[in-house]
C-alpha positions as YAML, in Angstrom:
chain: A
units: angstrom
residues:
- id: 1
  name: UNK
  ca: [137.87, 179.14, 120.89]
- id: 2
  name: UNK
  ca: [139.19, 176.16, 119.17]
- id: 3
  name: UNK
  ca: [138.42, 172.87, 120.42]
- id: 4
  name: UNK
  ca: [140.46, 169.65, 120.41]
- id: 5
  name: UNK
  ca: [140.07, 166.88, 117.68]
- id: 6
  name: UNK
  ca: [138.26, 164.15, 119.31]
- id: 7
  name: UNK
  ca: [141.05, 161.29, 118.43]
- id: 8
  name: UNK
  ca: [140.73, 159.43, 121.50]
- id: 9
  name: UNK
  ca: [137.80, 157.36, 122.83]
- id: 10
  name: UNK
  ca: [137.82, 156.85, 127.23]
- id: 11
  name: UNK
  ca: [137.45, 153.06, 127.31]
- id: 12
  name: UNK
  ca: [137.75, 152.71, 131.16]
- id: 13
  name: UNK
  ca: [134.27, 152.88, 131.60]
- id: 14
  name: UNK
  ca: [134.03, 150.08, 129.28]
- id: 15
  name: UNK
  ca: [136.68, 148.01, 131.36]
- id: 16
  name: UNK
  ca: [134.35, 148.56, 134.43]
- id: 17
  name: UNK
  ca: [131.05, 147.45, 133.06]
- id: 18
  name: UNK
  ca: [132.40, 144.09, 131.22]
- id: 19
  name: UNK
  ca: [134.42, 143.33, 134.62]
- id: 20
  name: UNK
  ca: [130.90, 143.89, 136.38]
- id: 21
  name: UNK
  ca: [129.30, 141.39, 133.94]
- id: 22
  name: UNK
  ca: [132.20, 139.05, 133.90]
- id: 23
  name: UNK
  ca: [131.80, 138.30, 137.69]
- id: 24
  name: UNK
  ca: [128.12, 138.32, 137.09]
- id: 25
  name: UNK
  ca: [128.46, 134.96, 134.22]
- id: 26
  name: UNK
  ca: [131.04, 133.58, 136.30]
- id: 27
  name: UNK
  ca: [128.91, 133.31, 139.73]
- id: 28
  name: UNK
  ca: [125.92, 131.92, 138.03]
- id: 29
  name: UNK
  ca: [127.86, 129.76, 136.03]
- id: 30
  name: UNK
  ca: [129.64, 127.86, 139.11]
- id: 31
  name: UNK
  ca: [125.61, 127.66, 140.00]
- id: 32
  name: UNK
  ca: [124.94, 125.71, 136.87]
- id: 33
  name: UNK
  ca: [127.74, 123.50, 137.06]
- id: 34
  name: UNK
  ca: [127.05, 122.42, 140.28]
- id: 35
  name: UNK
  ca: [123.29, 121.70, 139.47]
- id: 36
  name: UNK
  ca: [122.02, 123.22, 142.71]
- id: 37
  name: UNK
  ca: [122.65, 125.90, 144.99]
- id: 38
  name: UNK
  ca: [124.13, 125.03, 148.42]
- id: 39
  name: UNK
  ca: [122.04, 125.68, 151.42]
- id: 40
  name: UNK
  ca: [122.53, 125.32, 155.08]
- id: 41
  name: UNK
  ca: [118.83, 123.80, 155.78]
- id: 42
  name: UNK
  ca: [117.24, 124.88, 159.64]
- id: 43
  name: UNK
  ca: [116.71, 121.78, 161.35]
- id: 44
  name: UNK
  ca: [112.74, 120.87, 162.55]
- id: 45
  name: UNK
  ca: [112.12, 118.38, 165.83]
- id: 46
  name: UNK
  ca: [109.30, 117.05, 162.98]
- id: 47
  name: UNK
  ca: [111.21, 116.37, 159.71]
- id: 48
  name: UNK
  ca: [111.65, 112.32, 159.01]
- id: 49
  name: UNK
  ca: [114.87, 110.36, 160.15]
- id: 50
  name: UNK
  ca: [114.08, 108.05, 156.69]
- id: 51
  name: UNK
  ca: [115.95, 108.96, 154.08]
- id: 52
  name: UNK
  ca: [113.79, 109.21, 150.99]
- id: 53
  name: UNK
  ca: [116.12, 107.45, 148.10]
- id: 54
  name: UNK
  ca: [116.34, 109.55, 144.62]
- id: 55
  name: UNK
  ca: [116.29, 107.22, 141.53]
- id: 56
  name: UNK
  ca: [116.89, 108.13, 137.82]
- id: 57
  name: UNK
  ca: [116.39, 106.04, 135.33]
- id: 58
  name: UNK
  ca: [117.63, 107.52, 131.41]
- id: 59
  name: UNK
  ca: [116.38, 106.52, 128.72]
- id: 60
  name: UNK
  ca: [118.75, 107.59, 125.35]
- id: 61
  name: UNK
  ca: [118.05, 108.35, 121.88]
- id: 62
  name: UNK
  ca: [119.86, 104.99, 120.92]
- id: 63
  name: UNK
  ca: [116.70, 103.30, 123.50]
- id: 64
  name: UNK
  ca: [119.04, 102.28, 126.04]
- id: 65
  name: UNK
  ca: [118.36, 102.09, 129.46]
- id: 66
  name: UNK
  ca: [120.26, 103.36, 132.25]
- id: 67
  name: UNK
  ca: [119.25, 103.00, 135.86]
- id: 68
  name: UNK
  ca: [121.36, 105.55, 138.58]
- id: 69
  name: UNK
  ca: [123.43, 106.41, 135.18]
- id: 70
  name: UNK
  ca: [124.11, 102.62, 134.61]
- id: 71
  name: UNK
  ca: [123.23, 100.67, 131.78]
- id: 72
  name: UNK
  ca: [120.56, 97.95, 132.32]
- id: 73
  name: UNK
  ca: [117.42, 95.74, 130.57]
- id: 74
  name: UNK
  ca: [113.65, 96.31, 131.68]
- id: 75
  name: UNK
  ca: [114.40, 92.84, 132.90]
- id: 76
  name: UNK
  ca: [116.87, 94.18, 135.29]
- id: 77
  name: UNK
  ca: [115.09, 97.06, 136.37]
- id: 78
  name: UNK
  ca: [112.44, 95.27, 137.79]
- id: 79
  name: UNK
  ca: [115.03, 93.32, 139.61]
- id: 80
  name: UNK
  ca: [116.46, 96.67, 141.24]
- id: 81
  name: UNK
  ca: [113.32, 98.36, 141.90]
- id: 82
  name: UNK
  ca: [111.96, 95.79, 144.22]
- id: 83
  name: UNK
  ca: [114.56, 96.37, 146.58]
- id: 84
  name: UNK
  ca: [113.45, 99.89, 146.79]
- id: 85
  name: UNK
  ca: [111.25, 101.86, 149.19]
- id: 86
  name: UNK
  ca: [107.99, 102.70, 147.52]
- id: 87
  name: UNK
  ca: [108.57, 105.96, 148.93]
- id: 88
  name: UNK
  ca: [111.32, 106.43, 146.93]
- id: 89
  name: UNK
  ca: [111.60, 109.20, 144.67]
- id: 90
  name: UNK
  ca: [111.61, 108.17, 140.75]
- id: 91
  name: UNK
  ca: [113.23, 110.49, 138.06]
- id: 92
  name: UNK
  ca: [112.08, 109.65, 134.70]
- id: 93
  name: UNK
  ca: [114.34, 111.55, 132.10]
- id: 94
  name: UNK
  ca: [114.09, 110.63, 128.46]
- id: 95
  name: UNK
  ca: [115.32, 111.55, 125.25]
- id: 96
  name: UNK
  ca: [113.03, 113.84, 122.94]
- id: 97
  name: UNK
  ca: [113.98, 110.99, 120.11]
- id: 98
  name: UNK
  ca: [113.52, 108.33, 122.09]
- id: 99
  name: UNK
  ca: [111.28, 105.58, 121.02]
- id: 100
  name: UNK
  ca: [107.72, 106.31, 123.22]
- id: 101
  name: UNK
  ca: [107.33, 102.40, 124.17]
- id: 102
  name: UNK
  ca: [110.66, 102.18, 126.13]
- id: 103
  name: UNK
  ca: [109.47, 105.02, 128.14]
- id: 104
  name: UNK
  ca: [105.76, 103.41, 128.41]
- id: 105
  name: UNK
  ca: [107.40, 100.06, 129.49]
- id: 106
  name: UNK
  ca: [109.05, 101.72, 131.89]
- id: 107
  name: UNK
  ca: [106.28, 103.77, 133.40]
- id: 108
  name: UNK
  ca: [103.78, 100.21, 133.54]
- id: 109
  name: UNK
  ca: [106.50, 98.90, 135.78]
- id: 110
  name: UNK
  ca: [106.74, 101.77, 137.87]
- id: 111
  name: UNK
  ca: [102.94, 101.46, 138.22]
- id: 112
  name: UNK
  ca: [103.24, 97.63, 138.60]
- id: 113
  name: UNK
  ca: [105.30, 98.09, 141.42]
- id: 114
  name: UNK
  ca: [103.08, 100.19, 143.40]
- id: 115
  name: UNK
  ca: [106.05, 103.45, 143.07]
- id: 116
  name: UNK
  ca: [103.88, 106.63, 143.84]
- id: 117
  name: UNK
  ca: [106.41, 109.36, 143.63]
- id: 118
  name: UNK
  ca: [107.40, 109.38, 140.16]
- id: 119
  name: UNK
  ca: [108.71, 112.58, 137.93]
- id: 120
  name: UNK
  ca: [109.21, 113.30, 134.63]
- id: 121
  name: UNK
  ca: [112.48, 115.86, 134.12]
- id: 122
  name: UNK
  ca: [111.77, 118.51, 130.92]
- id: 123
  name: UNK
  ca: [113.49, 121.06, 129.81]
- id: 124
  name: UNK
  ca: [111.50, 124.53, 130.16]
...
């Protein structure tokens, strides 16, 4: 009994697996892109009619200052932040390079103002 040269490799298995893992990196990535994924929330008799406002403020590796991805001075950022709730929610997100004092300026106003409900966004 002879058998055949192998000269031929079946690829379609292949095909099926990267088309498998293609969807996969494409679902997840629309996920990332968006930032969040979308959720149809239950509703609860209980939950708050107040809207609880979401701030960022940015600080680059150049030390500027951007508040709601606008550029501003610590001067001006007091300004803004006392026409905000104290319930607010405050997003701190700096650059690793950053100088520290910028980002210590900013936090002592924060915690001049009273602001409670402040964050610091990190990379994990």
């Amino acid at each position: 009994m002879r058998r055949k040269p192998f000269d031929q490799i079946n690829v379609i298995p292949f095909i099926d697996i990267m088309l498998v893992l293609l969807v996969i990196v494409l679902t997840t990535a629309t996920f990332i892109a968006k930032g969040a994924i979308p959720l149809d929330l239950p509703k609860a008799s209980s939950a708050s009619n107040l809207p609880v406002k979401r701030v960022e403020i940015s600080i680059t590796k150049d030390n500027r200052l951007f508040f709601d991805k606008k550029p501003i001075s610590v001067e001006e950022l007091v300004k803004r932040l006392e026409n905000i709730s104290k319930k607010s929610e405050i997003i701190i997100r700096s650059d690793k390079n950053a100088r520290f004092e910028l980002f210590v300026k900013v936090l002592d106003r924060l915690k001049q103002q009273n602001f409670q409900n402040i964050a610091i966004e990190t990379e994990k």
